[in-house]
C-alpha positions in Angstrom: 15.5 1.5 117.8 14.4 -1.4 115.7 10.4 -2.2 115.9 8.8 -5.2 115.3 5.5 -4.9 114.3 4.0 -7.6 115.4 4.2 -6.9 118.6 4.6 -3.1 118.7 2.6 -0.5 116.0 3.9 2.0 114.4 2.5 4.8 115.2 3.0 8.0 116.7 1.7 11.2 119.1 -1.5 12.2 118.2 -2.3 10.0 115.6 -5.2 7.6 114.9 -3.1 5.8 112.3 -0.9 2.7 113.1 0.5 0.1 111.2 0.7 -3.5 112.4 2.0 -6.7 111.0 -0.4 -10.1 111.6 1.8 -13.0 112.0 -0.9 -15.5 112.0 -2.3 -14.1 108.3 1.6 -12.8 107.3 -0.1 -9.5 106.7 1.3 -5.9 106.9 -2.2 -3.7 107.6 -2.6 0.1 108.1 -5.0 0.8 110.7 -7.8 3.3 112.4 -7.9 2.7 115.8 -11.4 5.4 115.8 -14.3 3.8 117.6 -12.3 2.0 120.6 -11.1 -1.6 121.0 -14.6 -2.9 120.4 -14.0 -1.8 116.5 -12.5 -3.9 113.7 -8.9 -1.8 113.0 -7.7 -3.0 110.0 -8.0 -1.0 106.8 -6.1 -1.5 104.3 -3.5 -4.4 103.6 -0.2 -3.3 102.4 1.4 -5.5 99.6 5.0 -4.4 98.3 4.6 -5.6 94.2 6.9 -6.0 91.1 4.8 -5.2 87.9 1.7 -7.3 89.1 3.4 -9.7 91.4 3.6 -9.2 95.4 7.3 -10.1 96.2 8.6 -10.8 99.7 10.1 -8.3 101.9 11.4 -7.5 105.1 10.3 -4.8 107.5 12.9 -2.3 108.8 10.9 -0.3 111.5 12.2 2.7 113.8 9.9 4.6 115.9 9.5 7.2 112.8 9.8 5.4 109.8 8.7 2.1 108.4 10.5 0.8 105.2 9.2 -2.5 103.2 12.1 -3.6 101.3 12.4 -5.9 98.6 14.2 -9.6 100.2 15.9 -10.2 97.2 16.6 -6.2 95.6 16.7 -3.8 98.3 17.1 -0.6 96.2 13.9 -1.2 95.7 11.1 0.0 98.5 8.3 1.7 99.8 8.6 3.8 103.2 5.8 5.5 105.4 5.7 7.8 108.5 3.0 9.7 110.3 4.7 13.1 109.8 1.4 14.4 110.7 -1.1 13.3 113.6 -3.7 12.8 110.8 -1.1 11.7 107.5 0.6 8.9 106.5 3.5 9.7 103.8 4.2 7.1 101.7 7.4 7.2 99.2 7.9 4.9 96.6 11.3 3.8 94.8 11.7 1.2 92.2 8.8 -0.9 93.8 4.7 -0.9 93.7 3.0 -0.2 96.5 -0.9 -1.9 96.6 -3.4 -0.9 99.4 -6.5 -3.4 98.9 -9.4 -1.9 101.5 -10.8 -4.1 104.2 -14.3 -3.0 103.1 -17.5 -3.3 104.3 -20.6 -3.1 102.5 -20.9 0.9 102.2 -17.6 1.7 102.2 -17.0 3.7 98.8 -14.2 5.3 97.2 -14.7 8.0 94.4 -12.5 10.5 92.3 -12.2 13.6 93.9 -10.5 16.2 91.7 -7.2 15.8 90.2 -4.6 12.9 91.5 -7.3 12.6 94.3 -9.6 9.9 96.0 -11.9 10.2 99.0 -12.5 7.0 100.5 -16.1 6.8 103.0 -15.5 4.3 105.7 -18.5 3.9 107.5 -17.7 1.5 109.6 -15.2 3.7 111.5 -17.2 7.0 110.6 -14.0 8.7 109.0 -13.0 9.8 105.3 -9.5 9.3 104.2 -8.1 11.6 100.9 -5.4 9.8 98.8 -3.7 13.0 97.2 -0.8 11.4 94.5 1.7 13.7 94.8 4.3 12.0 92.6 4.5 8.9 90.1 1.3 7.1 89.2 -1.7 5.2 90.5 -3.8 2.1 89.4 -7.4 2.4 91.1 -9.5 -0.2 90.8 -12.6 0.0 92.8 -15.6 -0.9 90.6 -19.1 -0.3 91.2 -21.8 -2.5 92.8 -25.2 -0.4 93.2 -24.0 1.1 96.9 -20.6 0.7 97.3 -17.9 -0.8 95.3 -17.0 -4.5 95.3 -13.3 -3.8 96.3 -11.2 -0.6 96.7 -7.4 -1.4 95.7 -4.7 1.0 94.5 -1.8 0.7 93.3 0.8 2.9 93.8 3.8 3.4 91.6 3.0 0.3 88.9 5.8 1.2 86.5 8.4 1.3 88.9 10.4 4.5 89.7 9.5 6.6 92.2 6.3 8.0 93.7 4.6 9.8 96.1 1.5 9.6 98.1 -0.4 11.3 101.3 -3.6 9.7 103.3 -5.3 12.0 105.1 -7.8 11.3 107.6 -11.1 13.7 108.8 -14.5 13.4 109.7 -16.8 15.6 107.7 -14.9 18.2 105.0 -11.5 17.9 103.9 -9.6 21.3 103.2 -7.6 22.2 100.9 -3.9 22.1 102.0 0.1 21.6 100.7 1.7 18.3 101.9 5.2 18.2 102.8 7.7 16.3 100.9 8.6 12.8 102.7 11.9 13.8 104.6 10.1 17.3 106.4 7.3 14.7 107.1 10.1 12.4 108.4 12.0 14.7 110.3 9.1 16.9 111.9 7.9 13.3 113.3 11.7 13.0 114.7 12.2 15.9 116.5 8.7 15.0 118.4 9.8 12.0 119.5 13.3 13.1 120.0 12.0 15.9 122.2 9.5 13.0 123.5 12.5 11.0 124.7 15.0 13.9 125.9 12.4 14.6 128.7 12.7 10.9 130.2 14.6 10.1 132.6 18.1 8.7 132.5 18.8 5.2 133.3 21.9 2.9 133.2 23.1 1.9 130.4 21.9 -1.7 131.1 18.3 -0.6 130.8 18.8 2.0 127.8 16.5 -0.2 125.6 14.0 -0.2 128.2 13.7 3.7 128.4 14.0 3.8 124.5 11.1 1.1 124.1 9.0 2.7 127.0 9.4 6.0 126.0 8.4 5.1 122.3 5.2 3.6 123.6 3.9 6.7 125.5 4.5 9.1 123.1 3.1 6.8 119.7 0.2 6.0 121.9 -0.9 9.6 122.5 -4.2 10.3 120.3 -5.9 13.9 119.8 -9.0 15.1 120.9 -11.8 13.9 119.2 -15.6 13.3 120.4 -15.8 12.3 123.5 -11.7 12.8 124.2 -11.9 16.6 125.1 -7.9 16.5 125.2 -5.1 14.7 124.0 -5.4 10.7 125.3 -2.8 8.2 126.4 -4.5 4.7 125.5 -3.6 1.8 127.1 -2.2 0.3 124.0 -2.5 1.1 120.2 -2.8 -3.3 119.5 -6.0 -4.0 120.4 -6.5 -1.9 123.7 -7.1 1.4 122.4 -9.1 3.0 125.2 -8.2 5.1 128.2 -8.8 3.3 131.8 -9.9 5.4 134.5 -7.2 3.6 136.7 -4.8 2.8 134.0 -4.6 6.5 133.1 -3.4 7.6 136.8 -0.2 5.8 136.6 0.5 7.2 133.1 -0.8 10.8 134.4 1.9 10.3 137.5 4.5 10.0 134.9 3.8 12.4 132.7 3.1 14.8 135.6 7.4 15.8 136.0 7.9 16.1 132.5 4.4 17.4 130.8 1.9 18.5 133.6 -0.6 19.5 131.3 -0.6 16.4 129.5 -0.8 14.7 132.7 -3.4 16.8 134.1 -5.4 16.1 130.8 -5.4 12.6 131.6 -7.8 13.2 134.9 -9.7 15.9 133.2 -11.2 13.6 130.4 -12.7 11.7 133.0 -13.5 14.4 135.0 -15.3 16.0 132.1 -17.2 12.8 131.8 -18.3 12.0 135.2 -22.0 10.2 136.0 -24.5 12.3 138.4 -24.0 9.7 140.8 -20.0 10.6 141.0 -18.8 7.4 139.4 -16.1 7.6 136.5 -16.5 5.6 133.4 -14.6 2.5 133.4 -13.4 3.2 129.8 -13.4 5.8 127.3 -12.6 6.4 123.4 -13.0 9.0 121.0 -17.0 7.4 120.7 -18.3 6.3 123.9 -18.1 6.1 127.8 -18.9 2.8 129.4 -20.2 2.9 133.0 -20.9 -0.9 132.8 -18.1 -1.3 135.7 -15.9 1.3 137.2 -12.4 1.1 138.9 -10.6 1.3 142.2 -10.6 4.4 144.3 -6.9 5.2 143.4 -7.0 8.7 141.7 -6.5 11.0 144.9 -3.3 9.2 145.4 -2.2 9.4 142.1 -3.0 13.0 142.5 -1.0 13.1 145.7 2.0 11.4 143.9 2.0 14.4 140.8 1.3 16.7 143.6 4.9 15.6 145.3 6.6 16.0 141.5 5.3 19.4 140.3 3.8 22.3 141.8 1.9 22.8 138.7 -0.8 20.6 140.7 -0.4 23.1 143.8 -2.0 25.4 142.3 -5.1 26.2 144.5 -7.3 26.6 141.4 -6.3 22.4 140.7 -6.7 21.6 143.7 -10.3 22.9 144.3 -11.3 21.4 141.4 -9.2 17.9 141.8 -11.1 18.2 145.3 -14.5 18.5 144.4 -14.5 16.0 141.4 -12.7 13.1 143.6 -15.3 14.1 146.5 -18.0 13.1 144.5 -16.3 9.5 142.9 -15.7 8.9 146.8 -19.5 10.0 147.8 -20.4 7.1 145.1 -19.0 4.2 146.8 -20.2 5.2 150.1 -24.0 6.3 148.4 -24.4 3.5 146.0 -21.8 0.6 146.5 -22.5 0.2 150.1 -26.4 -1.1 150.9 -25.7 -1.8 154.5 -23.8 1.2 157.1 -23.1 -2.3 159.0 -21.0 -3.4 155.8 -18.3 -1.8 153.6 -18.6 -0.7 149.8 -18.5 -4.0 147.1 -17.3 -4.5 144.0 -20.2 -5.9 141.4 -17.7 -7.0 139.4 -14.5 -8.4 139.3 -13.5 -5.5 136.4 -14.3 -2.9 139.2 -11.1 -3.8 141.3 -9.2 -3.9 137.6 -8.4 -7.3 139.0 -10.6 -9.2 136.7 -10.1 -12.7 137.1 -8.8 -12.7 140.8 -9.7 -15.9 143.0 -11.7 -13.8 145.5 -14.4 -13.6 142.7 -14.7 -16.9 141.7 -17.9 -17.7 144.1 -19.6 -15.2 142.6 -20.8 -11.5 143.1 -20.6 -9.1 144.6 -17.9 -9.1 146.8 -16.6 -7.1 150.3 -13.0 -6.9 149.7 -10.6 -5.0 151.9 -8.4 -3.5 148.8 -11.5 -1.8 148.1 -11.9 -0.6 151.5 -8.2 0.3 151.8 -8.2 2.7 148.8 -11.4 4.5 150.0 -9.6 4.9 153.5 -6.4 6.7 152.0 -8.8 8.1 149.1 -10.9 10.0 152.7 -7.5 10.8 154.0 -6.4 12.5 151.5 -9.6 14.4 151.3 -9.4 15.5 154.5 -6.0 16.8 154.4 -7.3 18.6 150.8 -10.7 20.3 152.8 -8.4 21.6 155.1 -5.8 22.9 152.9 -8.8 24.7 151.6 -10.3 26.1 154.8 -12.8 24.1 154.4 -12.7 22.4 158.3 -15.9 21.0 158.5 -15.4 18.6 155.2 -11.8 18.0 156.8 -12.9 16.6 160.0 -15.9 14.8 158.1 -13.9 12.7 155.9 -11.4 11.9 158.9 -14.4 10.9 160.6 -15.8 8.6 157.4 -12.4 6.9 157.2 -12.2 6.3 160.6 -15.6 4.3 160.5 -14.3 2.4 157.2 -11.0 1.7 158.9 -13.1 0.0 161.9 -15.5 -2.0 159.6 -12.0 -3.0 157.5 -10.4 -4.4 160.6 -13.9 -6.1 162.7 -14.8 -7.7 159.3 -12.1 -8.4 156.8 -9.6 -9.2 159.5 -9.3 -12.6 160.8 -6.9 -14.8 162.5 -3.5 -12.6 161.1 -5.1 -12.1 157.4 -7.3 -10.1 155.4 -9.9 -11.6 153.6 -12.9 -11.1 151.5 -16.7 -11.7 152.0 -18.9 -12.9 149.8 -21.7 -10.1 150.3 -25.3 -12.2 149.5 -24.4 -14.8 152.0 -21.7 -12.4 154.4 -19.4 -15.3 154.5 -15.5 -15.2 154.4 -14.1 -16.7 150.4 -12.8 -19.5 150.8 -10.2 -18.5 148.3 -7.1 -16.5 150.2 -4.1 -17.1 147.7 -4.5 -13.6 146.3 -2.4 -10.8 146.2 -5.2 -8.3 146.3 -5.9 -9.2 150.1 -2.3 -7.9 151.3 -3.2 -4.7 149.3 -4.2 -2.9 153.2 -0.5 -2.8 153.0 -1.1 1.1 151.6 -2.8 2.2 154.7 0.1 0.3 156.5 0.0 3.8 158.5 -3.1 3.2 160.3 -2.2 -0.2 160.8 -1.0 -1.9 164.1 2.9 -2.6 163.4 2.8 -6.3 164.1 -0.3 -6.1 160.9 1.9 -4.3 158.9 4.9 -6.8 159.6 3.0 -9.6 158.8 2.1 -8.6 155.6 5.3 -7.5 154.7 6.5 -11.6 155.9 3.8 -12.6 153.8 4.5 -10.9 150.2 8.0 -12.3 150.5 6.9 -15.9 151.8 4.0 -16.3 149.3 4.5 -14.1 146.2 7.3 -13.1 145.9 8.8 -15.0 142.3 11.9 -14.4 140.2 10.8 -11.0 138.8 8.5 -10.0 141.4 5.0 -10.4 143.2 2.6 -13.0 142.1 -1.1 -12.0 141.7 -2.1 -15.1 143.1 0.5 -17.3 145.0 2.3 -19.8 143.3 1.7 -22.1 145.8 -2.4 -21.8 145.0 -4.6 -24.5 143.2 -5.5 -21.4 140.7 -2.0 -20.0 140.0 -2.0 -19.8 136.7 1.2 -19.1 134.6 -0.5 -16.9 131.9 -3.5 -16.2 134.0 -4.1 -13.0 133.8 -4.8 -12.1 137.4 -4.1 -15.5 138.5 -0.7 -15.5 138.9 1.3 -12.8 136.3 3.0 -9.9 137.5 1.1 -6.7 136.8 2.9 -3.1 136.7 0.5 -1.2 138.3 0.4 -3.5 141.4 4.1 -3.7 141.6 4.2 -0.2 141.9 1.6 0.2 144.4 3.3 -2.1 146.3 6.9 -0.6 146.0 5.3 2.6 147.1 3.4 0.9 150.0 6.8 -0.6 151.8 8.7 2.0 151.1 6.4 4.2 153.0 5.9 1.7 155.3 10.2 1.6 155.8 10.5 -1.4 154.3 12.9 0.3 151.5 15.2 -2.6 151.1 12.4 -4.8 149.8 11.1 -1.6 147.7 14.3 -1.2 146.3 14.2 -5.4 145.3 11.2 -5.3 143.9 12.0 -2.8 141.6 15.2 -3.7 140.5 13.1 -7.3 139.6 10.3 -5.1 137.6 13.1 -3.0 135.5 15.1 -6.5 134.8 11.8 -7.9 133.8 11.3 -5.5 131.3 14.1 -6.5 129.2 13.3 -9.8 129.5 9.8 -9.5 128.6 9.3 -5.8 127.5 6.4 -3.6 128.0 3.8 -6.1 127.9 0.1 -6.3 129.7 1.4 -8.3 132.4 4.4 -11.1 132.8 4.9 -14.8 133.6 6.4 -14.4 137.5 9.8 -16.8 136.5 10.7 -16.7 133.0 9.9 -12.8 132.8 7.8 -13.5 129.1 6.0 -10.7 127.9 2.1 -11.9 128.2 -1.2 -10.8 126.4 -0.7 -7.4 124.6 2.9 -6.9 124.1 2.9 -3.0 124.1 1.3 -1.2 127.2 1.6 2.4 128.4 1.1 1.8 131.9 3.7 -0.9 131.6 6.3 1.8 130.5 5.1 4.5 132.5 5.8 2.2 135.9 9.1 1.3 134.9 9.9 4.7 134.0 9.2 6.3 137.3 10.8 3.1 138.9 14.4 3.8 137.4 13.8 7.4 137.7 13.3 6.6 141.7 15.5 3.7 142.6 18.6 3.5 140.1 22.1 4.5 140.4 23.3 6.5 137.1 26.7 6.0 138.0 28.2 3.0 135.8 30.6 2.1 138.8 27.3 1.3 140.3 25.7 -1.0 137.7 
């Protein structure tokens, strides 16, 4: 499958490495993605030369090797792939290949034995060795008291061929072989060709879906390093390289049918992580955990929904464990979210629902909003059903008891005249704003609800957001909607599915089964993108997201036809 870099790295499982091409600078950069989106990426700028001039080239991409080959003489090139989770092969024919650092102050390249350089970036706290295994190299890095005034190599100057590995590590490097490009290239293959075996089949229609979604999961796998105690799925390997603690469920439910421990991994690093309080981290990378904001109460249904697809997560051992963990994150919001037993838990912040922008935070903070409420409700039913699957009976009936009590509060204070809304907790006054898909999210505890309240919020996600490609985040008939709003108004993955999963449970399959044949058609208009305009289907924001391709995975695993009569 053809990739085009500007939207979609090159990259692949386990690596730290990516290559990306800048459109607005007409720059091809390799990158570390170390240190979390807060961190500069770009490392070196990649420049394809004759003799001493950079000559144009295109850029033929597939989800294992990147070639840059000369517009105007394409037997001549230079080719990379990430055999390894920590090297980047780079072969050279007929061309120059020049690497000129994106440097800051400290960063310092010296010679390091024979054909070999070991390059100190201390921005990103990483060493890279340059070992020249074939061909020749033009370094020029001079030196400026503590650190030299610029690092660039060129590989291959005389033409021919040539050969190079960049290794990355932290402290020592070790003495090793590299492999010749094509075992680098085809160990990288079989990986990804494994990867994609394990994916589910789709029609034919939505082939390049599956291929692009399932190249985006597996490239945007990283290893464990610091705080990452197992291997990671970030969000994105453009410019959202962290793992989300609400993100990473719906990624950890796909993954849990085809690579449980993968899955399971993807719970545990927060797990590993969690605040005294009980709170997860909002965010983590390889660095740091931030606690500045949190997410919804979501992850014992996402357990519940791996739970259904692989026994693996029955085991009573998981399940003890899953319990206790998710006990505390639920004991948080009840301990230190909720200041009045008269009032439900609040957000602080619009980034604690996920939904950062959404209308019913525009009056300001913090809020009393019934998705919250909802997802603790189903969070304490599930609970209870887990305490009593472990003999535990007095936690069972407990936690029935605490979601009865939320289930009251939700329905005497964030239920008036036919609708849910939100309250604005200093003043406890109902937001004026109402246009926002969040407050029809009580759908997912649609079994506790009266069936007339469940009917009318069925009426209503059809009547008010229900677009071309699916549900609005805020209704297009609203003052705020915004086409490229970010919560205001594009179509989000994660809330689709919630939603699908809500009416289906609900019985409401044949709008389930709509709305998801609208998300998998909206992926090939607008790909695997951070969200999507509601009508035209364009891909908005970051243009390569896991969670993205982990929804419409499990979507066409669950609702298509694989017969082509069918189509």
């Amino acid at each position: 499958m053809p990739l085009n870099l500007s939207s979609v790295p090159f990259s692949r499982y386990g690596s730290y490495f990516a290559v990306s091409f800048a459109k607005e600078t007409n720059q091809l950069f390799l990158r570390d993605l170390h240190g979390g989106d807060e961190a500069p990426s770009n490392i070196f700028v990649l420049d394809l030369l004759r003799g001493e001039e950079a000559v144009e080239y295109e850029l033929e991409a597939t989800e294992t090797k990147l070639r840059m080959v000369h517009r105007h003489n394409p037997s001549e090139y230079a080719e990379l792939c990430i055999g390894d989770e920590n090297v980047v092969h780079c072969r050279l024919h007929g061309a120059a290949l020049k690497l000129t650092a994106v440097k800051t102050r400290y960063d310092s390249l010296m010679p390091c034995g024979r054909n070999q350089w070991e390059y100190h970036l201390y921005s990103k706290e990483i060493k890279l060795m340059f070992t020249l295994l074939q061909g020749d190299i033009d370094v020029r890095a001079p030196w400026r008291t503590v650190g030299n005034d610029k690092i660039e190599m060129v590989l291959n100057p005389g033409g021919g061929d040539g050969l190079l590995a960049i290794e990355s590590y932290r402290t020592v490097w070790r003495k090793r072989e590299y492999d010749d490009f094509d075992r680098a290239h085809a160990r990288a293959e079989r990986h990804f060709q494994q990867w994609l075996e394990r994916m589910p089949p789709v029609p034919s229609r939505y082939e390049p879906s599956r291929r692009l979604a399932a190249y985006i999961t597996w490239s945007c796998v990283v290893r464990p390093e610091g705080r990452l105690v197992d291997y990671a799925m970030y969000m994105s390997k453009n410019w959202m390289f962290n793992i989300w603690s609400w993100d990473n469920c719906f990624n950890a439910i796909m993954l849990s049918g085809r690579d449980p421990e993968l899955a399971l991994a993807q719970f545990e690093i927060f797990m590993a992580h969690q605040d005294d309080s009980g709170v997860y981290a909002d965010f983590i990378n390889d660095k740091f955990c931030s606690f500045n904001c949190c997410k919804p109460p979501i992850h014992a249904w996402a357990f519940a929904q791996m739970r259904r697809r692989n026994e693996r997560f029955n085991d009573r051992a998981v399940v003890a464990r899953m319990y206790d963990s998710l006990v505390r994150a639920t004991n948080y919001w009840l301990s230190f979210r909720r200041p009045d037993p008269a009032r439900l838990p609040l957000y602080h912040h619009g980034n604690d629902s996920g939904w950062d922008n959404a209308s019913i935070f525009h009056e300001g903070i913090p809020v009393e909003a019934p998705d919250l409420a909802a997802h603790l409700i189903r969070q304490m039913d599930i609970l209870s059903g887990m305490a009593a699957e472990l003999e535990r009976a007095d936690e069972a009936q407990a936690w029935k008891g605490k979601a009865d009590e939320l289930y009251e509060l939700l329905m005497s204070r964030l239920y008036k005249d036919g609708r849910f809304v939100a309250r604005y907790a200093p003043e406890d006054r109902v937001i004026e704003n109402r246009d926002s898909l969040i407050l029809c999210m009580p759908l997912i505890v649609g079994y506790r609800l009266p069936r007339d309240v469940v009917r009318s919020l069925a009426g209503v996600l059809a009547d008010k957001f229900e677009a071309t490609y699916g549900l609005c985040t805020e209704s297009y008939r609203s003052p705020l909607y915004r086409e490229n709003g970010y919560w205001l108004g594009p179509i989000w993955a994660p809330v689709a599915y919630l939603f699908i999963d809500a009416l289906r449970d609900n019985g409401y399959n044949e709008f389930a089964t709509r709305l998801a044949a609208k998300f998998m058609d909206l992926t090939l208009a607008g790909g695997m993108a951070e969200n999507f305009d509601p009508f035209s289907g364009q891909g908005l924001v970051d243009p390569a997201f896991t969670w993205t391709s982990s929804v419409f995975l499990m979507l066409a695993e669950q609702f298509t036809v694989l017969s082509e009569d069918n189509e």
